[in-house]
C-alpha positions in Angstrom: 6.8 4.2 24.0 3.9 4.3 21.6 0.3 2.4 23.0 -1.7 3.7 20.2 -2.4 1.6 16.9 -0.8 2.7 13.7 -3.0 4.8 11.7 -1.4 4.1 8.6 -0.2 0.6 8.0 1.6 0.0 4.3 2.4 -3.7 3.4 4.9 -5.4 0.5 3.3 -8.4 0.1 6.3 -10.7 -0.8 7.3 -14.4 -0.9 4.0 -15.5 -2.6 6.3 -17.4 -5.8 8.6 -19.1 -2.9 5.6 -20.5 -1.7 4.2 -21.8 -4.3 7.9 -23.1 -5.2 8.3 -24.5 -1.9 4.9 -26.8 -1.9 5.9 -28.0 -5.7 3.4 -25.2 -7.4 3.7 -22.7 -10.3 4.6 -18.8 -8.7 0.9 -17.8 -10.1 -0.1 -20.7 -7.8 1.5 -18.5 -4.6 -0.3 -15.1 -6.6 -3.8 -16.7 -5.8 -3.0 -18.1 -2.0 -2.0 -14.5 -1.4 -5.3 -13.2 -2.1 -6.6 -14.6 1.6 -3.8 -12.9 2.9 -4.9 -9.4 1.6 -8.9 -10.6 3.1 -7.0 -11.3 6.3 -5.1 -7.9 6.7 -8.3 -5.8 5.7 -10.3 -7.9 8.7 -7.6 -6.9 11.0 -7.2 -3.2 10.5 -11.0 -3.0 10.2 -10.8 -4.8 13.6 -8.6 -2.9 15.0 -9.3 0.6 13.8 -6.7 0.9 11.2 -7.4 3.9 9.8 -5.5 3.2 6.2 -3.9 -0.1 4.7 -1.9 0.2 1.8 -0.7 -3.0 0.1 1.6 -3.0 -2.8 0.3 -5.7 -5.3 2.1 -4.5 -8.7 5.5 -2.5 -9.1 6.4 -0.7 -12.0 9.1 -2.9 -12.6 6.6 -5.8 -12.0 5.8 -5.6 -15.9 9.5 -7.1 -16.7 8.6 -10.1 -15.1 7.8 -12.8 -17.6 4.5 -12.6 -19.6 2.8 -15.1 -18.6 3.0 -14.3 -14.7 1.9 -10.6 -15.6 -0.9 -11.8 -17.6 -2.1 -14.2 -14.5 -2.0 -11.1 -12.4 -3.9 -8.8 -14.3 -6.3 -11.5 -14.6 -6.5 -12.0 -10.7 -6.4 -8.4 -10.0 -9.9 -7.9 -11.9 -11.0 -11.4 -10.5 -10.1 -10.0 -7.2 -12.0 -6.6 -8.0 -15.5 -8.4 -9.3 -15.5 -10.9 -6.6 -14.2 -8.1 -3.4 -16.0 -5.0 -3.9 -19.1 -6.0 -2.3 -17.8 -7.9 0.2 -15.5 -4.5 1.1 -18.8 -2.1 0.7 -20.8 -3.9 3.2 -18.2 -3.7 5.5 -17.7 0.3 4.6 -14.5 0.0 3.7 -13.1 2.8 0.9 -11.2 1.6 -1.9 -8.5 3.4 -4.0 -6.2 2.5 -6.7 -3.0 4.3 -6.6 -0.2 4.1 -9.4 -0.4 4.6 -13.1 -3.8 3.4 -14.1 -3.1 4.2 -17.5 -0.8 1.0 -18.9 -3.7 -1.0 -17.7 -6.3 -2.3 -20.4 -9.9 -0.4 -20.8 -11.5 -3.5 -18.8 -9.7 -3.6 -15.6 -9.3 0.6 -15.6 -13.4 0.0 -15.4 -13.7 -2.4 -13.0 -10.9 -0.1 -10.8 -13.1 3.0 -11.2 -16.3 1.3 -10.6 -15.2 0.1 -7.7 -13.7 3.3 -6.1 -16.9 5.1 -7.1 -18.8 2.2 -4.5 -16.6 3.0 -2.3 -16.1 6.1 -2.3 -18.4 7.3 0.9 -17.0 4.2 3.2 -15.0 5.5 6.2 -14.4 2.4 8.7 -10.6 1.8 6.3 -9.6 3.1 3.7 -7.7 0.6 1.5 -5.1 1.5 -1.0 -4.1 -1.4 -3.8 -0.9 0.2 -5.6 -0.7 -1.4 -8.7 1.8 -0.5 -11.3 3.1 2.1 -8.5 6.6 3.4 -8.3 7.9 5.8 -5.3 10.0 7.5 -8.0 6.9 7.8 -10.0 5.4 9.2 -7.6 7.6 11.4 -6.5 8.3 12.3 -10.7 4.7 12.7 -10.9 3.9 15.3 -8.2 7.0 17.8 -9.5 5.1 17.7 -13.0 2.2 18.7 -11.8 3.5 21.2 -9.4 5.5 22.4 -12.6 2.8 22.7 -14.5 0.6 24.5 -12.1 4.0 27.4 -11.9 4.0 27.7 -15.5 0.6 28.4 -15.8 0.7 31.3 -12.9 -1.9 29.0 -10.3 1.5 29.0 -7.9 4.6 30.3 -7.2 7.9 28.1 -7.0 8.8 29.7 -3.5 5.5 28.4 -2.1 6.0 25.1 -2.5 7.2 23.1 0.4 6.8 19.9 1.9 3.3 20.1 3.0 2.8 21.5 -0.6 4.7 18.9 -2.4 3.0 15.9 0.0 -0.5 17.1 -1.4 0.2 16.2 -4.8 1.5 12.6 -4.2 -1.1 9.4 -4.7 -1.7 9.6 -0.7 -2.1 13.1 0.1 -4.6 14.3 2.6 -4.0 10.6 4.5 -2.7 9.9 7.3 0.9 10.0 7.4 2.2 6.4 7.4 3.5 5.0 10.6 4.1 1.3 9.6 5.8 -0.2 6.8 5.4 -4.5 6.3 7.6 -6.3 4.2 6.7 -9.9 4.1 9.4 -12.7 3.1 12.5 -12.0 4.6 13.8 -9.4 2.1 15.0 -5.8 3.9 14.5 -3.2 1.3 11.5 -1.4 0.1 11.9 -1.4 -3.4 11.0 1.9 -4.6 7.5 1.9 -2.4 6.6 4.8 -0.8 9.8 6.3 -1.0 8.0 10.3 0.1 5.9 8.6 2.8 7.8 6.4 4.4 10.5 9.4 5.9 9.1 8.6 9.1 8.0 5.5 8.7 8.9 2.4 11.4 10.2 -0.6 9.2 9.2 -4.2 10.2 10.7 -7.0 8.5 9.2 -10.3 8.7 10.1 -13.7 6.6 7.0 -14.9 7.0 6.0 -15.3 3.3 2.9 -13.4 2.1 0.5 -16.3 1.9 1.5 -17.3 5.3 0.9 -13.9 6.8 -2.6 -14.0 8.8 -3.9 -12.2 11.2 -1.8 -13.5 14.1 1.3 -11.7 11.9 -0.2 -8.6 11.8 -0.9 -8.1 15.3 2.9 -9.3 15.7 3.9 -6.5 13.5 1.7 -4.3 15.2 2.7 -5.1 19.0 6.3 -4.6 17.9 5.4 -1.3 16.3 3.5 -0.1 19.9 7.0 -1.1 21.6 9.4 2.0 19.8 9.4 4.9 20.8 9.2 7.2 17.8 11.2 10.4 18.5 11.3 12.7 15.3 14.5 14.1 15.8 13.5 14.6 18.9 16.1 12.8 21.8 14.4 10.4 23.4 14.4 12.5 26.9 11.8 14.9 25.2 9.9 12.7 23.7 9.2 10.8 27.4 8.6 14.3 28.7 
């Protein structure tokens, strides 16, 4: 059995438009209860010694949703950057935005870089946002540029492996990650992580995202310290 924390913890923070729903409320209504949510994770893995949280606020696919919810979330996201950066330096925490930056407007991209360059010498947690982040992008992303560095003569293709390949994805030289959340009572992970998450334990929770507090972290975590995570391994070797 594990008894050590996670060193990597990965959250899909979901259920935050059912919430709203549920107490009468517009979805964006839910989008803006979440935001304690996110405050209360960071206080627990900086608590705990959580090397790495990364929390999945916008999908690629989130931009279909309609235009009005998408515009309230870009707003909240640089609401949320303005008014959290601070409050995450002085507590030495290490922010990074992972995903393609580059559909975003020239305001928030600022805000995003200004904040990781704040940030950038904190090493109590480092906190990923992924916002307009795919796995397959990802995934898509780190081939290109792997591509591109064969075709220019910097590598050869027979030297690229998995530890090769993982260093050009949005998390490389991280920790692996050990936990994956999903909030709300779905059981998928919805093109998140798809390269990291190979080894990954999956906890599945339908408490909605607003709801989750520190109390439903720790309940994720205590049921993550109860597997035993054997790596192909059989589980005679790994007790051993």
């Amino acid at each position: 059995m594990s008894d050590t924390l996670p060193k990597h913890v990965a959250i899909i923070m979901d259920g935050n438009g059912r919430w709203a729903k549920r107490k009468g409320k517009i979805r964006t209504f839910g989008h803006k209860a979440g935001v304690e949510s996110v405050r209360a994770s960071v206080r627990y893995a900086r608590q705990k010694g959580i090397g790495v949280l990364t929390l999945f606020a916008f999908s690629s696919e989130n931009w279909n949703r309609p235009a009005e919810e998408v515009g309230v979330l870009m707003d909240l996201f640089k609401l949320v950057l303005g008014n959290e950066v601070k409050r995450l330096h002085k507590n030495n925490v290490r922010l990074k935005v992972i995903g393609d930056t580059s559909r975003f407007d020239a305001k928030l991209v600022e805000k995003i870089r200004a904040a990781e360059a704040l940030t950038a010498q904190n090493d109590a947690l480092t906190l990923n946002i992924a916002a307009n982040y795919g796995g397959r992008w990802d995934i898509v992303n780190a081939a290109q540029t792997l591509a591109n560095e064969v075709a220019e003569g910097r590598l050869k293709a027979q030297d690229i492996d998995e530890q090769c390949f993982g260093q050009h994805t949005s998390l490389a030289s991280l920790p692996e990650l050990d936990l994956l959340i999903r909030t709300g009572g779905e059981q998928r992970i919805s093109n998140f992580l798809l390269w990291q998450c190979a080894y990954a334990e999956l906890y599945f929770t339908d408490t909605l995202w607003p709801d989750f507090d520190e109390e439903a972290f720790a309940r994720a975590v205590e049921n993550f310290s109860e597997r035993q995570r054997r790596f192909g391994m059989t589980g005679e070797q790994v007790a051993s």
